[in-house]
C-alpha positions as CSV (number, residue, x, y, z in Angstrom):
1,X,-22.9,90.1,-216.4
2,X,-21.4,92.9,-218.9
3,X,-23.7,94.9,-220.9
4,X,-23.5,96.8,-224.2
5,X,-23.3,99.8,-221.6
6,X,-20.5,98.3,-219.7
7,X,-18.6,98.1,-223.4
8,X,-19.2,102.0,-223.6
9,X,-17.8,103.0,-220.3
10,X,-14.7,100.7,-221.1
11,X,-13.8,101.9,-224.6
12,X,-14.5,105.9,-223.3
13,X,-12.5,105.5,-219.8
14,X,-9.6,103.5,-221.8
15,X,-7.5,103.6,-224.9
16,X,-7.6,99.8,-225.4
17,X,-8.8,96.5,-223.9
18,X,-7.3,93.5,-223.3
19,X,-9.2,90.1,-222.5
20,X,-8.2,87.2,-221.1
21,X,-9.6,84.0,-222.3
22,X,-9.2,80.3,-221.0
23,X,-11.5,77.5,-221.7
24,X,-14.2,78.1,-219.0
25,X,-17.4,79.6,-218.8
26,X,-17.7,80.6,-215.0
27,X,-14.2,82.2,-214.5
28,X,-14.3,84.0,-218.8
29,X,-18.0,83.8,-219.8
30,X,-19.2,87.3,-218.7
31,X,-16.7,89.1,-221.1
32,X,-18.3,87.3,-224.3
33,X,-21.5,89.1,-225.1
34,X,-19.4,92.1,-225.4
35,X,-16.9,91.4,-226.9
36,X,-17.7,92.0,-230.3
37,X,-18.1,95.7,-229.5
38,X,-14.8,95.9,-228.1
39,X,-11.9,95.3,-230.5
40,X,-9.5,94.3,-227.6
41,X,-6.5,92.6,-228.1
42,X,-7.4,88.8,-226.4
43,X,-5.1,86.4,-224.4
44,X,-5.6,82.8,-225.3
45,X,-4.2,81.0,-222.3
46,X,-6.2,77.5,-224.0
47,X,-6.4,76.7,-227.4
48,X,-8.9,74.7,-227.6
49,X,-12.1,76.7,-226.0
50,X,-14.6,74.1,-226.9
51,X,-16.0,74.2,-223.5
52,X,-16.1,78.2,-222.8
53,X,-18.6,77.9,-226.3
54,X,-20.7,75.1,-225.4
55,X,-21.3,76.9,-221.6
56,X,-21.8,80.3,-223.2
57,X,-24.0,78.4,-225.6
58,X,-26.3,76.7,-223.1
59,X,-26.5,79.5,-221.0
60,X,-28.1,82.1,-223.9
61,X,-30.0,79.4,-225.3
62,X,-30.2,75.7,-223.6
63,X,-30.2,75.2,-227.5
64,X,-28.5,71.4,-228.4
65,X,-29.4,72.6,-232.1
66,X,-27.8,76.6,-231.2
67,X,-24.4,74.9,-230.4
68,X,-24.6,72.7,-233.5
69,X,-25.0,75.8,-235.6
70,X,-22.0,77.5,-234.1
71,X,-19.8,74.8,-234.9
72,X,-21.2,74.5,-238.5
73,X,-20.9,78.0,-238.8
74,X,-17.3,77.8,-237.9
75,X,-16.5,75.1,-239.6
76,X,-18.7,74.1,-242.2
77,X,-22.1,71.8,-242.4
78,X,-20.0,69.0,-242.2
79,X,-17.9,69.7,-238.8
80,X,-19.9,67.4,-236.9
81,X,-21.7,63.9,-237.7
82,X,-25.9,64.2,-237.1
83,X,-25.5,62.5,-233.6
84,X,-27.5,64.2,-230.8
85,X,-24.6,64.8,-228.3
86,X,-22.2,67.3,-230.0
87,X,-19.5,65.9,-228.1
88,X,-19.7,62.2,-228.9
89,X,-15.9,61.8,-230.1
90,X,-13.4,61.4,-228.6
91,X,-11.8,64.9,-227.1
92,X,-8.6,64.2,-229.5
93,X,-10.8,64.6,-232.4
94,X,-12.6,67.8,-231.3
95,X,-9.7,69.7,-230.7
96,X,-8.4,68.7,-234.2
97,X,-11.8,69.4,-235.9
98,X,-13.8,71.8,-234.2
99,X,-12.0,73.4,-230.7
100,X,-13.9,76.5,-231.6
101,X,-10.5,78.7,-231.6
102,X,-11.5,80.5,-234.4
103,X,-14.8,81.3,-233.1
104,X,-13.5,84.1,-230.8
105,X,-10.1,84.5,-232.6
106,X,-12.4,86.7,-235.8
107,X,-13.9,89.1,-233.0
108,X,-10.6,90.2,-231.6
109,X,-8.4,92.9,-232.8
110,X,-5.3,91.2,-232.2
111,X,-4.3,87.8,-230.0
112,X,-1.7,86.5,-228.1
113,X,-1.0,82.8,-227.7
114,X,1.7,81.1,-225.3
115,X,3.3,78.7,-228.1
116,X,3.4,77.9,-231.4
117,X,0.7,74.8,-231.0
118,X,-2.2,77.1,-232.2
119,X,-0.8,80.5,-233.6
120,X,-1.9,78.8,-237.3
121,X,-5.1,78.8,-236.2
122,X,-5.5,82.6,-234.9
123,X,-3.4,83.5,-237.6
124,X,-6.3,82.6,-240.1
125,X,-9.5,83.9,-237.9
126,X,-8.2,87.1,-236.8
127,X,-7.7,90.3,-238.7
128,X,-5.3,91.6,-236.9
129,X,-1.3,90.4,-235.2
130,X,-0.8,87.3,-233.6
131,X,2.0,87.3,-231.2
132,X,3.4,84.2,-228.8
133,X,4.5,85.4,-225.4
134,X,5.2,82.9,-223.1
135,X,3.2,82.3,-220.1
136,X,4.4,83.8,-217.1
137,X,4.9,82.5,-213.5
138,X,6.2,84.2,-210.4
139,X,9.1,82.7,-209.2
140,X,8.5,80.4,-206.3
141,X,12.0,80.5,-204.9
142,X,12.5,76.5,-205.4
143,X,16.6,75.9,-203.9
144,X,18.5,74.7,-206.6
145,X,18.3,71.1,-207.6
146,X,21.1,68.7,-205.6
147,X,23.2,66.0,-207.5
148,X,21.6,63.2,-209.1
149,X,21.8,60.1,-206.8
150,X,20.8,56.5,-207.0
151,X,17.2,57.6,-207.6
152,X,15.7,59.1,-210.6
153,X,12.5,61.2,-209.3
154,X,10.2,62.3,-211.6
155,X,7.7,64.7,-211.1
156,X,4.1,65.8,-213.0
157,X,2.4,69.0,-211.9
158,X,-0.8,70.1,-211.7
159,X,-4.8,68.5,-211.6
160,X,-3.9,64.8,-212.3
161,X,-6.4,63.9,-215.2
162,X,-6.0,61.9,-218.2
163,X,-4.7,64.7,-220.5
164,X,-1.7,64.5,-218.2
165,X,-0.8,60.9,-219.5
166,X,0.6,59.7,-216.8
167,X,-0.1,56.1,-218.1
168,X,3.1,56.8,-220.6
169,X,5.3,57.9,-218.4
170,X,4.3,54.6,-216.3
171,X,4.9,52.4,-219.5
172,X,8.0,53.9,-220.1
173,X,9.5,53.1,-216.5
174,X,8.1,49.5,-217.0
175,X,9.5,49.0,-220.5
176,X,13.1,48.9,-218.7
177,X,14.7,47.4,-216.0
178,X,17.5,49.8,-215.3
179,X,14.3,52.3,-215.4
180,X,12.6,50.9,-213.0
181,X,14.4,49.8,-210.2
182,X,16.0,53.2,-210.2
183,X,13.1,55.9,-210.9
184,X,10.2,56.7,-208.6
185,X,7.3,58.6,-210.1
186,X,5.6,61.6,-207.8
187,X,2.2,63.1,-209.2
188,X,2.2,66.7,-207.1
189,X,-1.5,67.7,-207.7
190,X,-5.3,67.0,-207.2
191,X,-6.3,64.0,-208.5
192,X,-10.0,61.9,-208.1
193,X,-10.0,58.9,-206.2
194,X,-11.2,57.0,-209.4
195,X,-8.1,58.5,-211.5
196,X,-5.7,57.4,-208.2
197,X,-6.8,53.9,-208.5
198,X,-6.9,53.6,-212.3
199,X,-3.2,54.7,-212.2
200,X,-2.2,52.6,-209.3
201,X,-3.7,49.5,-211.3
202,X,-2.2,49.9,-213.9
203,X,1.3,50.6,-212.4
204,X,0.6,46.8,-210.8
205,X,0.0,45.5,-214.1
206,X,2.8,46.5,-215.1
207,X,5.0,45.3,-212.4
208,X,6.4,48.5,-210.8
209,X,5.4,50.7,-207.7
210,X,3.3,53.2,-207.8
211,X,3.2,56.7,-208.2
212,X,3.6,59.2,-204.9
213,X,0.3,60.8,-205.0
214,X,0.5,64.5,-203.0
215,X,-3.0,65.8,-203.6
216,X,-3.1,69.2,-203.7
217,X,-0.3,71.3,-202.5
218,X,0.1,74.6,-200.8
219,X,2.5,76.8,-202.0
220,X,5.6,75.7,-199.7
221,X,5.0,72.3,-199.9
222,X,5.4,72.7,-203.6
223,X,8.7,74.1,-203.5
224,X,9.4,71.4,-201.5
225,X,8.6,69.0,-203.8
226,X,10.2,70.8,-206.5
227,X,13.7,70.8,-204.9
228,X,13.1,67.2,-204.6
229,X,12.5,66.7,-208.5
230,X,15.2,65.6,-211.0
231,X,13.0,65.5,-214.0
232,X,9.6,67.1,-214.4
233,X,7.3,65.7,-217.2
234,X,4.2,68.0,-218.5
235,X,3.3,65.4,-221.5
236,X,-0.1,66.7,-222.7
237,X,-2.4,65.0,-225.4
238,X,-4.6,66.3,-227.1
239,X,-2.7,69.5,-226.5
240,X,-5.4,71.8,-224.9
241,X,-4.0,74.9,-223.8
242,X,-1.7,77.9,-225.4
């Protein structure tokens, strides 16, 4: 936990400070109460920090009332309907209407996003410059990719979940013959068992094989994959992150 004394020995041992923020409480929560003190210049890896406010939220207050007056205090008395669960509508709807962005965007001094998708936002709630840097990887060493054969594969990366659609990718590869007999679909990434079989199903109602499912990958075995990949898919809606 960081303290208003922690924020003292930071801004007197350094001449600025720079957060990183992503959309969960246990890996960014214990930089918030400080914040405000700080002026640092904040990384948004997400967008939409809905989440990293509600668990901040419950944690100071176990409130349900608290975390309806931070969203109406960010965006108005009317942000949310007079339902008791803050979050009943669908997650599409809250990232439009309330993903609390500007709720941490006003504290910082200046932000850095990884695309364009929110830089309106912070652009509005902070005082100071918004800049888009793009999100940086190391590079895994993955062999160049070989010639094109036959087969078409296709590839989504990272934790399998909805947000991921692969359902439209599926539908896509079902709305066309040519597509179907010649593309194979690989999901390289954790996944639930209840998300596997919702996906399989729906790949046999539509009439075409199923995705490869890895699981979770260690680092080789992703490279692997990767050289194997012809076409790599990272669809996202609602878009979530930076």
């Amino acid at each position: 936990e960081l303290t208003s004394g922690k924020s003292r020995e930071l801004l007197t041992s350094f001449d600025h400070v720079i957060a990183n923020i992503g959309d969960h409480f246990g890996f960014h929560g214990a930089i918030l109460p400080i914040l405000p003190e700080l002026g640092a210049t904040v990384i948004f890896h997400d967008g939409f920090i809905a989440n990293l406010a509600a668990g901040y939220i419950n944690a100071s207050s176990k409130s349900l009332s608290t975390h309806k007056t931070a969203v109406r205090l960010t965006y108005g008395a009317d942000a949310i309907p007079d339902k008791p669960n803050v979050w009943d509508a669908p997650l599409e709807v809250i990232a439009a209407e309330r993903p609390m962005t500007e709720w941490l965007a006003r504290l910082a001094a200046g932000c850095v996003t990884h695309s364009g998708i929110w830089s309106e936002r912070f652009q509005k709630a902070c005082v100071g410059p918004v800049q888009i840097i793009p999100l940086c990887y190391p590079d895994l060493g993955v062999p160049e990719p070989s010639l094109i054969g036959d087969t078409l594969t296709i590839s989504t990366v990272g934790y399998i979940n909805p947000n991921k659609q692969a359902d439209q990718i599926l539908k896509a590869l079902a709305s066309d013959p040519v597509l179907a007999s010649h593309c194979r679909y690989h999901l390289l990434g954790q996944i639930t068992p209840a998300q596997r079989d919702r996906i399989s199903n729906l790949a046999d109602t539509l009439g075409i094989s199923p995705p490869h499912f890895s699981g979770r990958l260690s680092d080789s075995d992703l490279r692997v994959a990767l050289a194997e990949t012809d076409v790599i898919s990272c669809l996202r809606h609602p878009i979530l992150e930076g």
